[in-house]
C-alpha positions as CSV (number, residue, x, y, z in Angstrom):
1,X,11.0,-100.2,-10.2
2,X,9.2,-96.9,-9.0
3,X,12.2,-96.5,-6.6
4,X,14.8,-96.2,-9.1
5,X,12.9,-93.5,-11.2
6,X,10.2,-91.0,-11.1
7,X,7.4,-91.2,-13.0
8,X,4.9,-87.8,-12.9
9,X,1.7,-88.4,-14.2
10,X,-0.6,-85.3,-14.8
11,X,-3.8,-85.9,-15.0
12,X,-5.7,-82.4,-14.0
13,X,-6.2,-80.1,-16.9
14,X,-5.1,-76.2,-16.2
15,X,-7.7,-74.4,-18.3
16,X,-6.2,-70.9,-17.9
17,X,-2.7,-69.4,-19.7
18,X,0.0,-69.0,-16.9
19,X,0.5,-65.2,-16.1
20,X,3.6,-64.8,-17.4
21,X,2.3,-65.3,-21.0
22,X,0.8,-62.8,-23.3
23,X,-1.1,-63.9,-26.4
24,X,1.2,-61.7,-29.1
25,X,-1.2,-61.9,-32.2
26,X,-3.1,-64.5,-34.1
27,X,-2.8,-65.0,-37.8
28,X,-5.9,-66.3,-39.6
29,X,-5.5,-66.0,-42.7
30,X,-3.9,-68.8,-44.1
31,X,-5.0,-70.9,-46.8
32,X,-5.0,-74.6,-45.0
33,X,-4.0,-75.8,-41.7
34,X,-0.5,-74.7,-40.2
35,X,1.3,-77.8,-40.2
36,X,4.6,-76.3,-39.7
37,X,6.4,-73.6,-38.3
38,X,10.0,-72.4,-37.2
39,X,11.8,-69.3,-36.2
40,X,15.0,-68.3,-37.9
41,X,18.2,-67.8,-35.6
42,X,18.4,-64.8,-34.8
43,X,14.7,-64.3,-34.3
44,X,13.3,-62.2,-36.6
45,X,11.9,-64.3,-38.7
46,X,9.0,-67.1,-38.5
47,X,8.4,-69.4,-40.8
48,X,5.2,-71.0,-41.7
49,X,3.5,-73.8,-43.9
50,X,0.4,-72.4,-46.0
51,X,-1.1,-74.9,-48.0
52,X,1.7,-75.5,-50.9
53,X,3.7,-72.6,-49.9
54,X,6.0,-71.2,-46.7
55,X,4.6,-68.0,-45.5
56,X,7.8,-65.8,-44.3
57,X,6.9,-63.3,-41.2
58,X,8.3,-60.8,-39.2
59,X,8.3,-62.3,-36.2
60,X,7.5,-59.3,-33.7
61,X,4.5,-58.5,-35.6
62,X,3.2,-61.4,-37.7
63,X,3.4,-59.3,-41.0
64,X,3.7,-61.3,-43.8
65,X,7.3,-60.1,-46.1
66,X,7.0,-62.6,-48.7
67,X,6.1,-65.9,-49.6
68,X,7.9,-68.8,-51.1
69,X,6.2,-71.1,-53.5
70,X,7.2,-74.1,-55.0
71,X,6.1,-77.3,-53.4
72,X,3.1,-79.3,-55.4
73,X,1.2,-80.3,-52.4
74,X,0.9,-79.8,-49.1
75,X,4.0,-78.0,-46.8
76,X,4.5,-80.4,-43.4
77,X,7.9,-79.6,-42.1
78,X,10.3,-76.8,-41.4
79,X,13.8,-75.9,-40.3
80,X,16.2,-72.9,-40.6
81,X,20.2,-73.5,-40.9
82,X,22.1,-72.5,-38.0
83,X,23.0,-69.7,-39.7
84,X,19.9,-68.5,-41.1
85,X,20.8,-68.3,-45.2
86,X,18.6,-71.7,-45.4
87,X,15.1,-72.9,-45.1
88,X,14.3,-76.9,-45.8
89,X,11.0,-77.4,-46.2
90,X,9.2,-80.6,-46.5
91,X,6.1,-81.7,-48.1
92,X,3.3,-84.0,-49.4
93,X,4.5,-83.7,-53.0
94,X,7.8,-86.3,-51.9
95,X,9.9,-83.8,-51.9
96,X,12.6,-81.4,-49.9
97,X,13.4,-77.7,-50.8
98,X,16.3,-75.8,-49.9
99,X,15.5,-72.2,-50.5
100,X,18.3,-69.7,-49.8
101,X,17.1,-66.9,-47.9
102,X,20.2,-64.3,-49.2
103,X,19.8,-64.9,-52.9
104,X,16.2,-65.9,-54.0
105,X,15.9,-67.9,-56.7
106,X,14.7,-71.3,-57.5
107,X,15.1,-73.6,-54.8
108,X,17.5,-76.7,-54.7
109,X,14.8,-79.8,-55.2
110,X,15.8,-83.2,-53.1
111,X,14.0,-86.2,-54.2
112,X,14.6,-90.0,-53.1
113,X,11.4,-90.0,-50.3
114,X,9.1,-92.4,-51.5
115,X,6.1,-91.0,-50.0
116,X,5.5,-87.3,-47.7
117,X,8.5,-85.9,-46.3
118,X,7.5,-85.6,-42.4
119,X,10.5,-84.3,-41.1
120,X,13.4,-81.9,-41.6
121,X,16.5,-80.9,-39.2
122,X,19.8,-79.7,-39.7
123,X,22.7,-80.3,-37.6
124,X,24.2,-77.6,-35.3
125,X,27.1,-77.1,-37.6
126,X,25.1,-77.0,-40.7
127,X,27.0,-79.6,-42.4
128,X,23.8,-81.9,-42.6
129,X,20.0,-82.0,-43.1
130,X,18.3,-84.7,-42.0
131,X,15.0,-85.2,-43.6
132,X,12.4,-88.4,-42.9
133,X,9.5,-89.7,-44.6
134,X,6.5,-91.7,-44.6
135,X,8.7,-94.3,-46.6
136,X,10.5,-95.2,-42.8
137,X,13.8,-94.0,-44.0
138,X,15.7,-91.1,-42.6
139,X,17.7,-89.3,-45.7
140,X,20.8,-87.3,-45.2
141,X,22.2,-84.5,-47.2
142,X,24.7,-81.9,-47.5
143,X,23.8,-79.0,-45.6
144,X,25.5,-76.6,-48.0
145,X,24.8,-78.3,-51.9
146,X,21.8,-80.9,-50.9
147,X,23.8,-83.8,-52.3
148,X,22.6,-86.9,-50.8
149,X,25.0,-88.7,-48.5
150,X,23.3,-91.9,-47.6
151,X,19.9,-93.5,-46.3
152,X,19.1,-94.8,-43.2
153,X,16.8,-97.8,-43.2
154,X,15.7,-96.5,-39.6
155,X,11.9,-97.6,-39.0
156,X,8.8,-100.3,-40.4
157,X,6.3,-97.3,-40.6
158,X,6.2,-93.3,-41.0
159,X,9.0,-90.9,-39.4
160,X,7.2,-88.1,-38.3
161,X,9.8,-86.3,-36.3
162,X,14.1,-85.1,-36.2
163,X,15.9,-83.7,-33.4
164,X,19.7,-82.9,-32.8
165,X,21.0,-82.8,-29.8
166,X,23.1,-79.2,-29.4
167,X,26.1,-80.6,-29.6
168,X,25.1,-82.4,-32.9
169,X,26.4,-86.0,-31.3
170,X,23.1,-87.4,-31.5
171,X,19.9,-87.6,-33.6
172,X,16.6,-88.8,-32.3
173,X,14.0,-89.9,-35.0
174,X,10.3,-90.7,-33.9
175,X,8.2,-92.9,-35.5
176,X,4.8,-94.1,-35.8
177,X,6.1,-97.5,-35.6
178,X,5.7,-96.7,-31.9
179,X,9.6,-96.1,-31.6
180,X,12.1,-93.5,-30.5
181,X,15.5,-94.5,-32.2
182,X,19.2,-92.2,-31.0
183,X,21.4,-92.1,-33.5
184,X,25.3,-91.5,-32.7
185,X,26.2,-88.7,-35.4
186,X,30.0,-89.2,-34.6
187,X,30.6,-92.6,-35.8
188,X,29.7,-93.5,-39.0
189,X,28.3,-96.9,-39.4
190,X,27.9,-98.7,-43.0
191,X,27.3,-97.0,-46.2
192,X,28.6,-93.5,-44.3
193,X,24.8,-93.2,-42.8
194,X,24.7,-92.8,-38.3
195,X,25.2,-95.4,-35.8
196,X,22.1,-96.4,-34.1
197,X,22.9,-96.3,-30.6
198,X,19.3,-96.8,-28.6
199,X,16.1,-97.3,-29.1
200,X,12.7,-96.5,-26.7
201,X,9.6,-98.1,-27.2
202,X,5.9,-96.1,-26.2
203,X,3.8,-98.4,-24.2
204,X,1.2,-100.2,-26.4
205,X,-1.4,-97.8,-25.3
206,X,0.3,-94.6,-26.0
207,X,-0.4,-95.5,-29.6
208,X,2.2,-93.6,-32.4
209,X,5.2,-91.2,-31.9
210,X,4.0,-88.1,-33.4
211,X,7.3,-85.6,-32.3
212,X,10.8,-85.6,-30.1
213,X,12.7,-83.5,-28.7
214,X,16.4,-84.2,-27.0
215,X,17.3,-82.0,-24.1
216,X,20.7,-79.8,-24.7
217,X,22.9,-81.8,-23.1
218,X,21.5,-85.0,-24.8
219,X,20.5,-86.8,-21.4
220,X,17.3,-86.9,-22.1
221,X,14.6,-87.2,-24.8
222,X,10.7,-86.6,-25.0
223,X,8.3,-88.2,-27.4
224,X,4.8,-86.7,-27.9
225,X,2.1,-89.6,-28.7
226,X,-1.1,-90.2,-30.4
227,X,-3.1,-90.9,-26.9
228,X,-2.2,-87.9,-25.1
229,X,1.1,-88.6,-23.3
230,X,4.7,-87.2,-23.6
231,X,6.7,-90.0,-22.5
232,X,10.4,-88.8,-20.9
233,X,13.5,-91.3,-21.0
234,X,16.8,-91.0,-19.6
235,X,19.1,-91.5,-22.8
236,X,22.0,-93.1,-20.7
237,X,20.2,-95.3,-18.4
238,X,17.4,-96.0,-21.2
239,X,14.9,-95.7,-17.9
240,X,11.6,-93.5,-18.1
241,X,12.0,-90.5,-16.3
242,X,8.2,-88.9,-16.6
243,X,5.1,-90.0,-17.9
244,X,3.5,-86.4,-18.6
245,X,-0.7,-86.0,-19.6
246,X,-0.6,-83.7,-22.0
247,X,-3.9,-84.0,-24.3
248,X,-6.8,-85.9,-24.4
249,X,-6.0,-86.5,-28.0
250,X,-3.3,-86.5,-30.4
251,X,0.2,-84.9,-29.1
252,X,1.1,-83.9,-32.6
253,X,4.2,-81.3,-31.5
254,X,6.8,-81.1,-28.5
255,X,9.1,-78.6,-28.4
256,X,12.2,-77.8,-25.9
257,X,12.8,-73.6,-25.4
258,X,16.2,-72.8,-26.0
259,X,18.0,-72.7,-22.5
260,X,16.2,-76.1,-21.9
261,X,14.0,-74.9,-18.9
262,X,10.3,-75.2,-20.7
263,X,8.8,-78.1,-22.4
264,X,5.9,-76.7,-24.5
265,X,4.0,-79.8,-26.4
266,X,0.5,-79.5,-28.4
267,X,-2.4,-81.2,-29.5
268,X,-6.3,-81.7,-28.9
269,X,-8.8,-84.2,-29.9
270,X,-9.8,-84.0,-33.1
271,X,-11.4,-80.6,-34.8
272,X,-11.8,-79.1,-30.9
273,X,-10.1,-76.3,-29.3
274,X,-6.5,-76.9,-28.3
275,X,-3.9,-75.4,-26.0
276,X,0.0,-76.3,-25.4
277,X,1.0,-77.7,-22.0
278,X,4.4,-76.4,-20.4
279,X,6.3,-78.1,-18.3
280,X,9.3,-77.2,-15.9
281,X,11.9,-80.0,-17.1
282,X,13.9,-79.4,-13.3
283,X,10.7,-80.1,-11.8
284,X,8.0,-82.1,-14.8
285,X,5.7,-79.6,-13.0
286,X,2.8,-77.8,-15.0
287,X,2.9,-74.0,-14.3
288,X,-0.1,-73.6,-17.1
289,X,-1.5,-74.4,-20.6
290,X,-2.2,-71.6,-23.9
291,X,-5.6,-72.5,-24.9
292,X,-5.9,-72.0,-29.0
293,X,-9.6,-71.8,-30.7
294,X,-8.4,-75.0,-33.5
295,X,-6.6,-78.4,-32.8
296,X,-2.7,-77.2,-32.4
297,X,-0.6,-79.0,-34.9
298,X,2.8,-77.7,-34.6
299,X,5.4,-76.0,-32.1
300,X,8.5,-73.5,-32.4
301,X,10.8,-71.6,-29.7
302,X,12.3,-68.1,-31.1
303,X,16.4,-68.6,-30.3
304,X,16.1,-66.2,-26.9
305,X,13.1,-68.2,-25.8
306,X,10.6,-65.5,-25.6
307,X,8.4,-66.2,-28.0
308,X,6.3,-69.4,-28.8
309,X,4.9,-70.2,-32.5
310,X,1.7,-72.4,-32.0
311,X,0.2,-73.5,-35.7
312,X,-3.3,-74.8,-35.9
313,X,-5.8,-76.7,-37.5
314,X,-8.1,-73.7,-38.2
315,X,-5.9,-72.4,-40.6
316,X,-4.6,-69.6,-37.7
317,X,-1.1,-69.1,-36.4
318,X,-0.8,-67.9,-32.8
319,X,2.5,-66.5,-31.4
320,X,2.6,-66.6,-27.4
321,X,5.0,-63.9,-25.3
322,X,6.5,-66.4,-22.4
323,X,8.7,-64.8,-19.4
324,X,12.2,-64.1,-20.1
325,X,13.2,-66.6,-17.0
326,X,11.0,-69.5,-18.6
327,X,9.0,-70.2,-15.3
């Protein structure tokens, strides 16, 4: 079996940042731990969870331009439309909002989760948001009016993470179920929900799913886990590709940089200092880790790739500077 497929296991931690990244700012100020954060298309702004609330930021210089309240609990998922007039956010309080970004106002309320909403994603062309909850079902909604569409009975625990492929044709869904399930976007099974097309199982010791990512192309998928290891599968052949050490602890965030080059995924054991591991997805080699004072709970790219969002435990926000060739 190792014959037909490589599997890289990396085992010795890099202490130091790679040179080609700069520590932009840090943020910490925030209210509660930083459970969420994404950058909107065209870069200028990052979004992050604050307690109850999204903190909006310019994303060059971390200065706060306003904040959106609304949520009853705890904020725990993020996600721009494509085009930037939307924020989704998810939360503790069951609930999605849908704030629009070009005419504030009250936000658009989606309720149906029974139970924290873990996960929010729209698809490339906008036309969707996909949102999963602790309840095991993924919910999908109109992109544009929020209306609900139809509910996918897709895993026996907590879905704690949603990714699109590029090309829309696929949505992966982690779980804590121990599960990675692909979902063809294209061909609408019963009830007008997805087709479930795959499904990858962690190894027993890798404990739960915590966060996915699907490569551009859609040939490949990553899964961050609760034991420290980013497990790699070829979407096609269903074979692992890479079995990467990323944290001694918890991998609670992966995230892909835009052009696909750089694998960034976060964690730490529990209340210690963290750091993101980056990977070369040509090669599954380790060209450095961003060491963070708090346990790093969540991950976001900027559209060009230059700029990584790290939010942490410790109630701080870091944003990293990477090279513009993503080495």
């Amino acid at each position: 079996m190792a014959a037909c497929f490589a599997i890289i296991l990396l085992c010795k931690l890099v202490s130091a940042a790679p040179p080609e990244a700069e520590n932009l700012y840090t943020l910490a100020d925030f209210d509660a731990w930083v459970g969420a954060v994404a950058f909107s298309p065209d870069g200028r702004t990052l979004a992050a969870a604050d307690g109850a609330a999204v903190r909006l930021c310019e994303a060059a210089t971390g200065k706060t331009e306003s904040t959106l309240a609304g949520h009853a609990d705890t904020v725990c998922a993020l996600a721009f439309s494509p085009n930037g007039s939307l924020l989704a956010s998810g939360g503790f309080d069951h609930s999605v909002r849908l704030w629009n970004l070009q005419h504030r106002g009250d936000p658009l309320v989606l309720e149906g989760h029974r139970g924290a909403v873990m996960a929010v994603a729209f698809s490339p062309n906008g036309r969707h948001l996909a949102t999963g909850g602790i309840d095991g079902t993924i919910r999908l909604w109109s992109g544009a009016t929020g209306r609900h569409l139809a509910t996918l009975a897709a895993h026996r625990t907590w879905v704690n993470s949603l990714a699109y492929s590029r090309d829309g044709a696929r949505l992966a869904s982690g779980s804590s179920d121990g599960a990675v399930k692909l979902w063809d976007t294209e061909t609408p099974a019963d009830r007008g929900g997805y087709q479930e097309l795959a499904q990858f199982e962690a190894e027993a010791r890798d404990g739960e799913i915590r966060s996915v990512v699907l490569a551009a192309d859609g040939r490949w998928l990553a899964a961050g886990t609760r034991y420290g290891i980013v497990r790699v599968w070829d979407t096609a052949t269903r074979e692992p590709l890479a079995a990467l050490a990323a944290q001694p602890a918890d991998v609670w965030s992966v995230a892909l940089s835009p052009d696909g080059r750089l694998l960034a995924a976060a964690g730490s054991e529990w209340k210690r200092p963290g750091e993101v591991t980056l990977w070369n997805t040509a090669t599954w080699r380790e060209p450095g880790r961003l060491p963070h004072a708090g346990e790093v709970l969540s991950l976001a790219f900027s559209s060009d790739g230059r700029l990584l969002a790290c939010g942490c435990w410790n109630k701080s926000l870091t944003v990293w500077r990477l090279a513009p060739d993503g080495k």
